[in-house]
C-alpha positions as CSV (number, residue, x, y, z in Angstrom):
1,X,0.0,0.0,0.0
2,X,3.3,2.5,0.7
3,X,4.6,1.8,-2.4
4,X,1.3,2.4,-4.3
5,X,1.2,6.0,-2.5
6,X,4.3,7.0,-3.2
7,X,3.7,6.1,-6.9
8,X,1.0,7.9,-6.9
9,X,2.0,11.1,-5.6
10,X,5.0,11.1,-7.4
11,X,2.5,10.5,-10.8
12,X,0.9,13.8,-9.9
13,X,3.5,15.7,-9.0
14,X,3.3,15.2,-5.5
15,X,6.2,15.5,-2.7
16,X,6.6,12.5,-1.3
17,X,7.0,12.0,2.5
18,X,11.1,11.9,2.2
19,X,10.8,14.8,-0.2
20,X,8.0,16.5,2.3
21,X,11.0,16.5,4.7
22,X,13.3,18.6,2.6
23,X,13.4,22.4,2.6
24,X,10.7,23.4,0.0
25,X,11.8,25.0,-3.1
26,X,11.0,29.0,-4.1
27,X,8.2,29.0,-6.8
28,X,9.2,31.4,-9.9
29,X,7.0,34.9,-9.1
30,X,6.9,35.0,-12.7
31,X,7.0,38.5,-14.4
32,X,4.5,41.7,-14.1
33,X,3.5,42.4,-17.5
34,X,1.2,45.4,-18.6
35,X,-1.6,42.8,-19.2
36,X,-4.8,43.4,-21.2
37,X,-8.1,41.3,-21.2
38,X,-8.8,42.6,-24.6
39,X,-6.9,44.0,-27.9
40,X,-5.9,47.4,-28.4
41,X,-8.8,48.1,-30.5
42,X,-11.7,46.7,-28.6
43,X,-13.9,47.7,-26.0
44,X,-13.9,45.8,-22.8
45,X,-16.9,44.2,-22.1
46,X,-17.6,45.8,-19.0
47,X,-15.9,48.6,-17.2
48,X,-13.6,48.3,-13.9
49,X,-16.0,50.4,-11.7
50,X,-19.5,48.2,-12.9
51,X,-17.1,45.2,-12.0
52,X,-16.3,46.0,-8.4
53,X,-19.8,47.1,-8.0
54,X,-21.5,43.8,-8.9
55,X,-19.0,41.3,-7.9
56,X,-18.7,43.5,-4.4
57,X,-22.6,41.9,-3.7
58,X,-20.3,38.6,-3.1
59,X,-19.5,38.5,0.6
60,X,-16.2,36.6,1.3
61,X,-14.6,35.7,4.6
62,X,-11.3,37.8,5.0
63,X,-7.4,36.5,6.0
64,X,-3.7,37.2,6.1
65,X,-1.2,35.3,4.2
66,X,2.4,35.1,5.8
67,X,5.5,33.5,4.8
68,X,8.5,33.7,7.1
69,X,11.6,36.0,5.9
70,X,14.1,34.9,4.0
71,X,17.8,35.4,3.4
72,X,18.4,39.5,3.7
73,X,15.4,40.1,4.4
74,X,14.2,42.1,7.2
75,X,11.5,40.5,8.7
76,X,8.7,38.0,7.3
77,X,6.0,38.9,4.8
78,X,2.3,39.4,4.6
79,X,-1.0,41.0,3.1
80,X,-4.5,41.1,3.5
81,X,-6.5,38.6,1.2
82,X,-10.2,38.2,0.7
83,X,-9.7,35.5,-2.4
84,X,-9.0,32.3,-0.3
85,X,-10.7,29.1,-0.9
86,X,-10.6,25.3,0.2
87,X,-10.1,23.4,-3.5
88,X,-9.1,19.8,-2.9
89,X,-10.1,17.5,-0.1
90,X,-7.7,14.6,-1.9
91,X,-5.2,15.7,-1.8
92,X,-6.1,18.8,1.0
93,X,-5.4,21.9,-1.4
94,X,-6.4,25.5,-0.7
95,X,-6.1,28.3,-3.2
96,X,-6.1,32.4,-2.8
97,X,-5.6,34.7,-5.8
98,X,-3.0,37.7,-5.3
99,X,-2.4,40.8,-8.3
100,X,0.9,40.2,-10.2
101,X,1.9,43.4,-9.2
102,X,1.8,42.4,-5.4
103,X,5.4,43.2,-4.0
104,X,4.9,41.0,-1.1
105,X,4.3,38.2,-3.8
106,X,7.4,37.5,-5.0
107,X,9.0,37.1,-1.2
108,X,6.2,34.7,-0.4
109,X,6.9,32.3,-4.1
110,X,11.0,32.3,-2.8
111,X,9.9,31.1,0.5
112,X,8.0,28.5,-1.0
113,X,5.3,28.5,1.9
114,X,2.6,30.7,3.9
115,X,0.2,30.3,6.1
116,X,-3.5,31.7,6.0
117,X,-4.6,33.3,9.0
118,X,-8.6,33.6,9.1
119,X,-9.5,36.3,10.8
120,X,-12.4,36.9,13.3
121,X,-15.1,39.6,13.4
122,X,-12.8,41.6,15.5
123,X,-10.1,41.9,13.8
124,X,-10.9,44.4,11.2
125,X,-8.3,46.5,12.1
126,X,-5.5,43.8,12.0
127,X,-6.7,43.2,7.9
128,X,-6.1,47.0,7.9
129,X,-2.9,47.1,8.8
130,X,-1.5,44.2,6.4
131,X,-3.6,45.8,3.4
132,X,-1.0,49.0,3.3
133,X,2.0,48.8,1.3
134,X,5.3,49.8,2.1
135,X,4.8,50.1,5.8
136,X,6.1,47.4,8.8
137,X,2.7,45.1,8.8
138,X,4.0,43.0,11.4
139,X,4.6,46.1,14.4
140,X,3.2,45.3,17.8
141,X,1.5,42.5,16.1
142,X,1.8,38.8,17.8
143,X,2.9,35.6,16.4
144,X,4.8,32.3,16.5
145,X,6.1,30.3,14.0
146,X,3.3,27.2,11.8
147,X,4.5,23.7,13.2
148,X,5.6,22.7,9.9
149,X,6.7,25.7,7.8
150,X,7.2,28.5,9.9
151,X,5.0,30.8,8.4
152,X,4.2,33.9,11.0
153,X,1.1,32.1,12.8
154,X,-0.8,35.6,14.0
155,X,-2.2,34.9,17.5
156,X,-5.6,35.0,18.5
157,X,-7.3,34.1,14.6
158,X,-9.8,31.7,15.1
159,X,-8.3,29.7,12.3
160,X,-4.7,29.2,10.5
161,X,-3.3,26.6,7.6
162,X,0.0,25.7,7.0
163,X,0.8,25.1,3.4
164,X,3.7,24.6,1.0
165,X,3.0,25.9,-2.6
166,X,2.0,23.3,-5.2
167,X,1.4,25.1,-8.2
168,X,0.8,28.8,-9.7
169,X,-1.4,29.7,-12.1
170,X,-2.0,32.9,-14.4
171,X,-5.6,34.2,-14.2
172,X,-5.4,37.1,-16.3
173,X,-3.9,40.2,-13.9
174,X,-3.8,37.8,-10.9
175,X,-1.9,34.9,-10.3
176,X,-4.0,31.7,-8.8
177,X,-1.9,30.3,-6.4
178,X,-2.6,26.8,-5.3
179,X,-1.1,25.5,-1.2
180,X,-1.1,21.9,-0.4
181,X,-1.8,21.6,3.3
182,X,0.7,20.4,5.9
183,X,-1.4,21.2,9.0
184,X,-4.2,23.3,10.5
185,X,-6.0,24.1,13.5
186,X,-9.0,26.6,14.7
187,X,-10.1,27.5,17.9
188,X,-14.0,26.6,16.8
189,X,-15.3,30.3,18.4
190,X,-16.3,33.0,17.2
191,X,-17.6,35.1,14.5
192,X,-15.5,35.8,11.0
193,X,-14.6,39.0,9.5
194,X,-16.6,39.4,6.5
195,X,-16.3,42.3,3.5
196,X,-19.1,43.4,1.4
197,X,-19.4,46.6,-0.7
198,X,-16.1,47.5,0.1
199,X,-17.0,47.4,3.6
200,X,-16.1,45.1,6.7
201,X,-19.4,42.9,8.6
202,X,-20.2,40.2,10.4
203,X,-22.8,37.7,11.2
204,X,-26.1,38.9,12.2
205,X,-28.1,36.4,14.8
């Protein structure tokens, strides 16, 4: 039966347990482009404002991804994400979505890793702080090293998941980044953060 997983696994591209074991390899970041959905000479289909207006009546749950810091680098990365998803149950795969001109995307595809921290009703403020750019997002914020990858695991998130990256995708002016999942745990309390309308909620009784 060990034999006929490890075949498997290593028919899809898998790691296998011993290969689990070695330090995971950085994922290219592949290049920014100026990308276009359409030619030159058409007309988009529908404009950027009508898009964020409709899809913005799609309420999503809200997290930060972190990756721990690499060589010369001064401390570990991170940014606010609203496009997470489970994907796979077999194998356990979760995906987010992040812009290809992230800056904090290219430090997470060298590590190789990150961690999803799902945040908690509360914790609107925390999301704020990891959405701004060029500023210290981890300052006077807790954390302590995932068990397996040591991604920043932020304290106090009622959920986290430790991944390694298993694949990346293009998807137009985001990339689709796909995490197999190493190990996980959630407190199993309390509300989630939610965004709709460009707006953070929460559940109402």
């Amino acid at each position: 039966m060990a034999a006929t997983v490890v075949r498997y696994l290593r028919s899809v591209g898998s790691p296998t347990s011993a290969a689990a074991e070695r330090e995971p390899e950085s994922v290219d970041a592949l290049p920014r482009p100026d990308l276009r959905a359409v030619g030159e000479d058409e007309r988009a289909p529908v404009s950027p404002a009508e898009f964020r207006a409709v899809l913005g009546n799609f309420a999503s749950g809200v997290t930060v991804i972190t990756a721990p810091s690499g060589e010369d680098e001064a401390g570990p990365a991170g940014f606010a994400c609203q496009s997470f998803a489970s994907l796979s149950l077999d194998p356990p795969l979760v995906t987010f979505m992040v812009a290809r001109t992230s800056t904090t995307w290219p430090r997470i595809a060298r590590a190789g890793v990150f961690c999803v921290n799902i945040l908690g009703a509360e914790q609107g403020e925390l999301c704020r702080s990891f959405a701004v750019s060029g500023a210290d997002k981890f300052a006077g914020v807790s954390h302590s090293p995932a068990p397996v990858t040591g991604s920043p695991q932020l304290d106090a998130v009622p959920a986290w998941i430790d991944c390694r990256i298993q694949a990346v995708h293009t998807g137009g002016d985001h990339l689709i980044v796909v995490g197999r999942v190493v190990a996980m745990g959630a407190a199993g309390e309390g509300d989630p953060l939610l965004f709709h309308k460009g707006r953070f909620g929460r559940l109402a009784d």
